[in-house]
VOBA-1610 file (N, C-alpha, C; in pm, whole numbers, padded with zeros to 5 digits, always signed):
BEGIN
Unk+02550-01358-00857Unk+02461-01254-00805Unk+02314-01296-00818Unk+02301-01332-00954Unk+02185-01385-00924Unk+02102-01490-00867Unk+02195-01628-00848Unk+02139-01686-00706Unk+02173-01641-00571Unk+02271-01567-00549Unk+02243-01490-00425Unk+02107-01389-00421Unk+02079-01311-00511Unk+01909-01282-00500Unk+01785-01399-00460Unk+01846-01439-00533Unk+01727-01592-00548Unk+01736-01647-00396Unk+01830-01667-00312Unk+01850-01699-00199Unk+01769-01581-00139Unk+01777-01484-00130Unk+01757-01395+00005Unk+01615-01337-00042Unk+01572-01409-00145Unk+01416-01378-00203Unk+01324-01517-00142Unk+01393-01610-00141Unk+01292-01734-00087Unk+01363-01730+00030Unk+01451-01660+00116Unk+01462-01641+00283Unk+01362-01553+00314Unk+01266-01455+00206Unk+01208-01339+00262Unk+01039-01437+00236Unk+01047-01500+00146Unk+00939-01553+00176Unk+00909-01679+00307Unk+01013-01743+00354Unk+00995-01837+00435Unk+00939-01732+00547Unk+01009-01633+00579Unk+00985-01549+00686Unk+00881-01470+00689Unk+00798-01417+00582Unk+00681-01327+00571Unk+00553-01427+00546Unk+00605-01538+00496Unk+00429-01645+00460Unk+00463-01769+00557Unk+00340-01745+00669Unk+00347-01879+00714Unk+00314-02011+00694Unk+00274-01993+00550Unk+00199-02106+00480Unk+00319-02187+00392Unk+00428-02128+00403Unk+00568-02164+00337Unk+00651-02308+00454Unk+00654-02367+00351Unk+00710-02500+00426Unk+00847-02552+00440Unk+00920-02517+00264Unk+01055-02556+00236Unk+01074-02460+00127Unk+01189-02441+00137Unk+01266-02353+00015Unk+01227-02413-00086Unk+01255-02549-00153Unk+01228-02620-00246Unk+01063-02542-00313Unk+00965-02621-00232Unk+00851-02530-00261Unk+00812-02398-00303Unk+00904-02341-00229Unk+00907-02144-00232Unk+00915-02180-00365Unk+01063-02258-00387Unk+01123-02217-00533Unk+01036-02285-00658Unk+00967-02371-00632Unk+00867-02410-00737Unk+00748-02369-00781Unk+00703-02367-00653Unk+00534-02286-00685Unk+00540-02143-00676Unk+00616-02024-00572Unk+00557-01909-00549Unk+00598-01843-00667Unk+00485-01759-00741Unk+00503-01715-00864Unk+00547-01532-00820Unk+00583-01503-00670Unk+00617-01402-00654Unk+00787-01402-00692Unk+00854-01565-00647Unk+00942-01548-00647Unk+01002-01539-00825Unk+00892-01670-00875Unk+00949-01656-00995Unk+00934-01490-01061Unk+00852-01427-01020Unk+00828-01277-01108Unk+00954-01242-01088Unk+01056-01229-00987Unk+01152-01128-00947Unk+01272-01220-01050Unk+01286-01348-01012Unk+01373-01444-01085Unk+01410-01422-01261Unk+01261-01409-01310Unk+01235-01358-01471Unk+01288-01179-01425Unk+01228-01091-01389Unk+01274-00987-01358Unk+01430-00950-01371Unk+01545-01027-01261Unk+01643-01010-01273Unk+01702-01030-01372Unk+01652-01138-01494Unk+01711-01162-01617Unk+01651-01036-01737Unk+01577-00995-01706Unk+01545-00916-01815Unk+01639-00742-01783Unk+01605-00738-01674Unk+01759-00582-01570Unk+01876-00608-01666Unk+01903-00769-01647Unk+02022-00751-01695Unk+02022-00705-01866Unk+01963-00764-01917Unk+01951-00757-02060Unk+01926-00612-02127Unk+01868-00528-01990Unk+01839-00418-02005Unk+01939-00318-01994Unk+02024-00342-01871Unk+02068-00239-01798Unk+02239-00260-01851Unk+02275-00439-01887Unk+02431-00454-01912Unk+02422-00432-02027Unk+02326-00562-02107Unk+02403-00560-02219Unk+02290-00471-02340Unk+02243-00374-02261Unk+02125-00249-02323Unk+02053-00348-02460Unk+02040-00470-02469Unk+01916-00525-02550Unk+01764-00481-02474Unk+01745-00410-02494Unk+01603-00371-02420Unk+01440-00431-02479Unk+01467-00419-02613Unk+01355-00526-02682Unk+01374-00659-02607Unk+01494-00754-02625Unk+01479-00876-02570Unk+01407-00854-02402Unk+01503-00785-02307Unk+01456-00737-02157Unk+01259-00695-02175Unk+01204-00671-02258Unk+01065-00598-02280Unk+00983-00764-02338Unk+01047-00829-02403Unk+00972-00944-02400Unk+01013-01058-02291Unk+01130-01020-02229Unk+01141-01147-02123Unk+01027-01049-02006Unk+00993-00954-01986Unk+00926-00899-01852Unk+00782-00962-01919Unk+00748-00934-02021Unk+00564-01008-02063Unk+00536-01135-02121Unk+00692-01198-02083Unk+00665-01336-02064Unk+00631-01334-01908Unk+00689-01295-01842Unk+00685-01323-01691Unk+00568-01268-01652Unk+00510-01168-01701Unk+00384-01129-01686Unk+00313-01226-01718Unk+00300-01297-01807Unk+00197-01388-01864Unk+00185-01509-01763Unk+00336-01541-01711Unk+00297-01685-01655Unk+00276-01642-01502Unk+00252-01509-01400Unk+00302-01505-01310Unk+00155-01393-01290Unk+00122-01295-01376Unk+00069-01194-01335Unk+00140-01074-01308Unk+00269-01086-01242Unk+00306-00956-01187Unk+00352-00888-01302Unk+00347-00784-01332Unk+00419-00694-01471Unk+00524-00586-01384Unk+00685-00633-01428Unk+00745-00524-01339Unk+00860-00494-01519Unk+00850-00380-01503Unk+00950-00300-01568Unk+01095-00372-01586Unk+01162-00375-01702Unk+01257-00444-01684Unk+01396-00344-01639Unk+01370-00236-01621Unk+01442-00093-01611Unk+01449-00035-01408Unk+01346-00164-01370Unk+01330-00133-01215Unk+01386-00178-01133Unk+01480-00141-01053Unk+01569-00157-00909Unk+01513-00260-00831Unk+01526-00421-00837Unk+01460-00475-00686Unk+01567-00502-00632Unk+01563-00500-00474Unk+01666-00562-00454Unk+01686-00682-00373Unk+01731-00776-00359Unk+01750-00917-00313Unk+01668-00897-00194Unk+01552-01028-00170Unk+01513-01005-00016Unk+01374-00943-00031Unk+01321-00927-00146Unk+01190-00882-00135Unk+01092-00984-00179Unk+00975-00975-00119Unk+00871-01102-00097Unk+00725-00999-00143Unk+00658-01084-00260Unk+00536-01064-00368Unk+00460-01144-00294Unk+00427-01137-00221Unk+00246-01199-00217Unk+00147-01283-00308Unk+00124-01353-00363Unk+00043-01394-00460Unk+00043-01342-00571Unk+00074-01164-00606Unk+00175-01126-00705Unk+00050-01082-00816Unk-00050-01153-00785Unk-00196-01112-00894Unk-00183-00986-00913Unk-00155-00899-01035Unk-00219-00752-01035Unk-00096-00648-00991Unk+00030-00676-00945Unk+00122-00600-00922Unk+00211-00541-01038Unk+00194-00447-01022Unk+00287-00332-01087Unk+00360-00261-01089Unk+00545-00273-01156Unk+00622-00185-01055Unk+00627-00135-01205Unk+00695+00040-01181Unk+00688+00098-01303Unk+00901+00151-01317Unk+00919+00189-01430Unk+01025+00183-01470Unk+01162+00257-01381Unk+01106+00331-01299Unk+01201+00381-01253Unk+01201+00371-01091Unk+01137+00274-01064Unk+01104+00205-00914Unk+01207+00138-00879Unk+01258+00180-00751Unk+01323+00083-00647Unk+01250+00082-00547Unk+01296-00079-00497Unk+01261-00153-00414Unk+01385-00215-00352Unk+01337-00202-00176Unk+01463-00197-00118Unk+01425-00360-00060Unk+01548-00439+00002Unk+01547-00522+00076Unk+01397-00499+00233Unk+01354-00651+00252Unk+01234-00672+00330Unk+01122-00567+00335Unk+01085-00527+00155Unk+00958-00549+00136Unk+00890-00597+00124Unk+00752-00618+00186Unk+00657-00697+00144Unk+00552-00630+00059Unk+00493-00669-00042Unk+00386-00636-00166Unk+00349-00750-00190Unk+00186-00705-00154Unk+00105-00806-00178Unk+00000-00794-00303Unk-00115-00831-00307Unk-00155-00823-00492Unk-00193-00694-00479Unk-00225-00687-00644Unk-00274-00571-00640Unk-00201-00395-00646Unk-00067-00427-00586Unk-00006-00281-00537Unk+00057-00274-00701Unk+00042-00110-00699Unk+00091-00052-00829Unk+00154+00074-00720Unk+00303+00041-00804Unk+00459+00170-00791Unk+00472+00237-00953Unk+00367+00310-00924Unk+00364+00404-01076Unk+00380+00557-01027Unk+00351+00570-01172Unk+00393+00714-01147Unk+00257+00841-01199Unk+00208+00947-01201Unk+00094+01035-01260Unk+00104+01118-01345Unk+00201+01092-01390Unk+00157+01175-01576Unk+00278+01106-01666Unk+00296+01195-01742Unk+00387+01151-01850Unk+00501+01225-01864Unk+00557+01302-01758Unk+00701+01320-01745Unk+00806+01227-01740Unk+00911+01299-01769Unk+01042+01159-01766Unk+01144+01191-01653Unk+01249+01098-01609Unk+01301+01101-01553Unk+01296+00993-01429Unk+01303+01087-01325Unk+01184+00948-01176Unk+01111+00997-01184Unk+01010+00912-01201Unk+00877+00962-01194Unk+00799+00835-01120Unk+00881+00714-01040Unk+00824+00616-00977Unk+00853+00648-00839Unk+00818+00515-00711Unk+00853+00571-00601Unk+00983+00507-00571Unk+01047+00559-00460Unk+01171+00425-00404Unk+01111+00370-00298Unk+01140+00267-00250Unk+01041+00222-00133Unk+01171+00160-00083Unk+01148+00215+00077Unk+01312+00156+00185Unk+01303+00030+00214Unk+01363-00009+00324Unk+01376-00144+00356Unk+01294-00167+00428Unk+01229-00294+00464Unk+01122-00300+00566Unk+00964-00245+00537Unk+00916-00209+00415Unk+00854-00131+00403Unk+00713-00256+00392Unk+00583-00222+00440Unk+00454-00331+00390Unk+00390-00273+00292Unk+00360-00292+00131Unk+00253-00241+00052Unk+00126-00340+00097Unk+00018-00307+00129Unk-00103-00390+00154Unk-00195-00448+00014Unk-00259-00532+00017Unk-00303-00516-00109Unk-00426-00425-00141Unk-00336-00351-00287Unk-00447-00288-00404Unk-00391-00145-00346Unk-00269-00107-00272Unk-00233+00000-00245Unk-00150+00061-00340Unk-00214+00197-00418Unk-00158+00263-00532Unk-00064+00372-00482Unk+00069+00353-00479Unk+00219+00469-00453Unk+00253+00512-00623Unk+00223+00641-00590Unk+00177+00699-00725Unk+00303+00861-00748Unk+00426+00844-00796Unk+00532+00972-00791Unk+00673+00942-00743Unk+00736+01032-00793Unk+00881+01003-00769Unk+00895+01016-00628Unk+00857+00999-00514Unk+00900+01054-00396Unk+00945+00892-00292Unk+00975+00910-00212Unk+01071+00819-00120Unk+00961+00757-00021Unk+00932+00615-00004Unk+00855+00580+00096Unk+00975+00549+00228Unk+00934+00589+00324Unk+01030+00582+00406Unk+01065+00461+00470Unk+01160+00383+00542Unk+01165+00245+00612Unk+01039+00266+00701Unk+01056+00078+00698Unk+00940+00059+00790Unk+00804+00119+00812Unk+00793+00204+00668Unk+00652+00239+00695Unk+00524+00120+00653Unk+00399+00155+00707Unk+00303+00068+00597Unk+00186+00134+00590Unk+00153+00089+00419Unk+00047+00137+00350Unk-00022+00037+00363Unk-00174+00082+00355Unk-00314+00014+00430Unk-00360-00008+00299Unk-00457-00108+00276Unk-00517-00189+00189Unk-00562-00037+00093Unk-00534-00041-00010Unk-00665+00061-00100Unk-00602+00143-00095Unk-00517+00224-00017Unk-00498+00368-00005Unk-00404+00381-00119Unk-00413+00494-00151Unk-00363+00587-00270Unk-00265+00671-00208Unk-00141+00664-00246Unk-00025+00757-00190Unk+00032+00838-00276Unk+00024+00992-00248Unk+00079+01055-00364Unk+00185+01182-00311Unk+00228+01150-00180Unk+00374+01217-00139Unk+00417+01115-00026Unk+00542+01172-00048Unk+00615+01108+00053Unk+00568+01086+00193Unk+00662+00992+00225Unk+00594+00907+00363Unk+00717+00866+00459Unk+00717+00915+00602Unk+00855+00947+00661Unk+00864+00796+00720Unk+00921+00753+00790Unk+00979+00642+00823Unk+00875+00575+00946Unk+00855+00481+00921Unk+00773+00411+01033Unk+00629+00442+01053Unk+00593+00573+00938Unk+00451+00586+00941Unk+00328+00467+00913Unk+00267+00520+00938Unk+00118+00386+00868Unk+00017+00478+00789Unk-00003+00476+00673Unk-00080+00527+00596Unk-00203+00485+00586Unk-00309+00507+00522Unk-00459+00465+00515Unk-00546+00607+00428Unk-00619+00514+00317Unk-00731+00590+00300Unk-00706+00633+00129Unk-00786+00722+00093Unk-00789+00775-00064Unk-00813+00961-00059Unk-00737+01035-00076Unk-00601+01006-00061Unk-00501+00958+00023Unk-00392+00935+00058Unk-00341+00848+00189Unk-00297+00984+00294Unk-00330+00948+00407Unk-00288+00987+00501Unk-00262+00923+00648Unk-00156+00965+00714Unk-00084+00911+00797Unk-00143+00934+00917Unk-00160+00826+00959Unk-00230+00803+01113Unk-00136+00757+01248Unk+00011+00743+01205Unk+00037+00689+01315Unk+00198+00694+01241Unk+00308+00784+01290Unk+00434+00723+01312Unk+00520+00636+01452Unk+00540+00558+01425Unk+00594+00454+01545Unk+00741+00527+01537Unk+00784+00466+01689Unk+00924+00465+01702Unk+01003+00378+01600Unk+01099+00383+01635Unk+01233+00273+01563Unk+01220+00170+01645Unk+01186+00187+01769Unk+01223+00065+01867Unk+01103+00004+01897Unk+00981+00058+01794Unk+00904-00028+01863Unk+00846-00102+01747Unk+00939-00115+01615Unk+00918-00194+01463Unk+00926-00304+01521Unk+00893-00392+01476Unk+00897-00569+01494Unk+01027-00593+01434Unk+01081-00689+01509Unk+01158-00715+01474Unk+01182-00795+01341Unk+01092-00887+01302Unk+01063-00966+01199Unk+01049-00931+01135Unk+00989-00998+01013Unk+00968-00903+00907Unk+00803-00986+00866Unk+00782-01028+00948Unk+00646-01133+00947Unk+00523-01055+00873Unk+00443-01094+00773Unk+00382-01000+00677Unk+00254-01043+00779Unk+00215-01155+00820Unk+00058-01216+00898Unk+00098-01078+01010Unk+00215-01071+01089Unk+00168-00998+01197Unk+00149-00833+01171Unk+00222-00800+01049Unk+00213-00652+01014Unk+00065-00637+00932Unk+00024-00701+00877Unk-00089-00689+00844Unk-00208-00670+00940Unk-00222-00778+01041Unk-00297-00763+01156Unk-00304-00635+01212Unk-00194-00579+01254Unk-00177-00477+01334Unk-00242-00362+01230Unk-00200-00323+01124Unk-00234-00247+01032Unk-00377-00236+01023Unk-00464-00346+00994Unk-00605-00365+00963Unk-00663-00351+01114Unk-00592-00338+01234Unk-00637-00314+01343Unk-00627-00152+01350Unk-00529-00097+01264Unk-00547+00033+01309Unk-00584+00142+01190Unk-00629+00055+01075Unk-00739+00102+01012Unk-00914+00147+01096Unk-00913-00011+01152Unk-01037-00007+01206Unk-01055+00051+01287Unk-00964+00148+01411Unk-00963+00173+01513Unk-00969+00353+01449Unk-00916+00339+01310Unk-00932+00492+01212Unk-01063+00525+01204Unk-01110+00391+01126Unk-01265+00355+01054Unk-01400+00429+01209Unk-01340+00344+01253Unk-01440+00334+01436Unk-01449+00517+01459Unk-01322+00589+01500Unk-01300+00687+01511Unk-01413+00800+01436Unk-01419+00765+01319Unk-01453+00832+01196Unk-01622+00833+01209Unk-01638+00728+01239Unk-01787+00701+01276Unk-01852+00768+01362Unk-01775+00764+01486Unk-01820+00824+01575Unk-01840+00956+01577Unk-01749+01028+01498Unk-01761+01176+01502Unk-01893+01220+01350Unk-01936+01119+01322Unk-02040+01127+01261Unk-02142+01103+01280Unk-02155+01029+01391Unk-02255+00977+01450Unk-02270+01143+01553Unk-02171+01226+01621Unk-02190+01310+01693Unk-02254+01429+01599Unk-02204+01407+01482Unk-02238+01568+01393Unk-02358+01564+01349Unk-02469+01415+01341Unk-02599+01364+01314Unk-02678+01427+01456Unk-02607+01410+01521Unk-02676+01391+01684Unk-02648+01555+01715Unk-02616+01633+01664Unk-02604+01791+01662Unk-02694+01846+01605Unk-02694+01804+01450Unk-02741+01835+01341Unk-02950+01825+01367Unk-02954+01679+01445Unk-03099+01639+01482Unk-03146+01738+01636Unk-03063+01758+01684Unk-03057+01855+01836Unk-03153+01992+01762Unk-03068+02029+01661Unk-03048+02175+01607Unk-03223+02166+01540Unk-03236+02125+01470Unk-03361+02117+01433Unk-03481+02106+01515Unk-03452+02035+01620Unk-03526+01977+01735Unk-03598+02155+01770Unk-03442+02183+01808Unk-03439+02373+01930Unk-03549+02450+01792Unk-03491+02417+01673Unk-03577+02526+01602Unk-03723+02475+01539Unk-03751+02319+01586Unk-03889+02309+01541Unk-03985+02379+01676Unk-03918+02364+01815Unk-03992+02429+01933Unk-03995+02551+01972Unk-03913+02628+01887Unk-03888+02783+01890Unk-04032+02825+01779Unk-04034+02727+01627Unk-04147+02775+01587Unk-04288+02774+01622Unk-04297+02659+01695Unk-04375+02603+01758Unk-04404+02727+01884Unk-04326+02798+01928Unk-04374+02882+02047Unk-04429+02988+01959Unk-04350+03061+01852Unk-04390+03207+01802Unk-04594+03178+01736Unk-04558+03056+01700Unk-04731+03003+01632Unk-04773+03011+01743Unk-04761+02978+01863Unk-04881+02996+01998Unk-04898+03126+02002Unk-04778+03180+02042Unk-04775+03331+02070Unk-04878+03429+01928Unk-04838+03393+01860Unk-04935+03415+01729Unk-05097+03421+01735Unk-05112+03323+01799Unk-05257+03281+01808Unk-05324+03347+01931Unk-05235+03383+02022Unk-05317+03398+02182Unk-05312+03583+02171Unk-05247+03631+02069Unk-05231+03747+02046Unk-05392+03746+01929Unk-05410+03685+01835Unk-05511+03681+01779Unk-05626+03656+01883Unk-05627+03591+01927Unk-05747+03523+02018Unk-05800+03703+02143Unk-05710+03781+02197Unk-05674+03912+02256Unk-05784+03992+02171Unk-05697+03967+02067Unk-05805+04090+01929Unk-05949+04077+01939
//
């Protein structure tokens, strides 16, 4: 089982990094893969044979040589691809489904100190962007993606695109119109294109509420401007 993970973890990276050359490589240098590799050994230690101290120092060894800090108590499942892996955080009661991509930075935590789930599940197909915080027990849906930064703190239906602090959804796609791939260069692109096309949006209607706001003042500096004449030509009468 566990080189069948190991397989369908450096198939997810050949396919999401185009900077990936040979499996061999995947399997030597990418420290995303090694995070999940140390990961699966500590699950086990955790989850079969319930040594959980040993599972708690094999996860901050892997932290140490890798960066990523994932829970040794957390669901990944075969087929998911870490990004550079700097700064990632999955928290204890997180699953992670087959062809995710998470890139640095993303934290799957949870907001207070209740027990139980209190992490997210994230479906198949899903993009975390980097430094994107999914914050609660609730379900990210397939194929959705979260935008660089944004903060997610409910659920997110399937194929949406999230953005922003707090996150909100700008765009659910069809089913049929997901990529077929699972290519992280082209989902990213598209994503940071429709941030900007958010960003652009946002501007503009600020740029209109300035251009109201300067109108409005305009009408009432020439309204005072009339009652002071009128003022004066009534004095001037006297």
């Amino acid at each position: 089982m566990w080189f069948k993970n190991l397989r369908e973890d450096i198939k997810a990276a050949k396919i999401n990094d185009p900077a990936a050359r040979n499996s061999f490589e995947i399997w030597l240098t990418y420290s995303g893969v090694h995070a999940l590799s140390w990961h699966r050994v500590a699950y086990f230690f955790h989850k079969k044979l319930r040594m959980k101290l040993i599972a708690r120092i094999i996860s901050q060894l892997a932290r140490f040589f890798t960066g990523v800090e994932i829970h040794p108590a957390a669901w990944i499942e075969g087929g998911v691809f870490i990004d550079h892996g700097s700064g990632v955080v999955i928290g204890e009661t997180a699953e992670v489904h087959k062809g995710t991509v998470i890139y640095q930075g993303v934290t799957l935590g949870g907001t207070g100190k209740e027990r139980g789930k209190r992490h997210p599940t994230v479906m198949e197909d899903v993009t975390l962007s980097a430094g994107a915080k999914v914050l609660g027990g609730f379900t990210v849906g397939k194929g959705a993606k979260i935008g660089a930064g944004a903060v997610v703190l409910k659920e997110v239906p399937e194929y949406a695109t999230v953005v922003g602090v707090p996150g909100r959804i700008v765009r659910i796609r069809k089913p049929d119109d997901a990529e077929k791939t699972h290519s992280g260069v082209i989902a990213v692109t598209a994503l940071n294109a429709e941030i900007a096309v958010e960003e652009l949006e946002r501007k503009e209607e600020e740029a209109k509420a300035l251009a109201r706001e300067a109108e409005e003042k305009r009408s009432g500096k020439k309204k005072t401007e009339k009652k002071v004449e009128e003022t004066e030509k009534k004095d001037e009468n006297l």
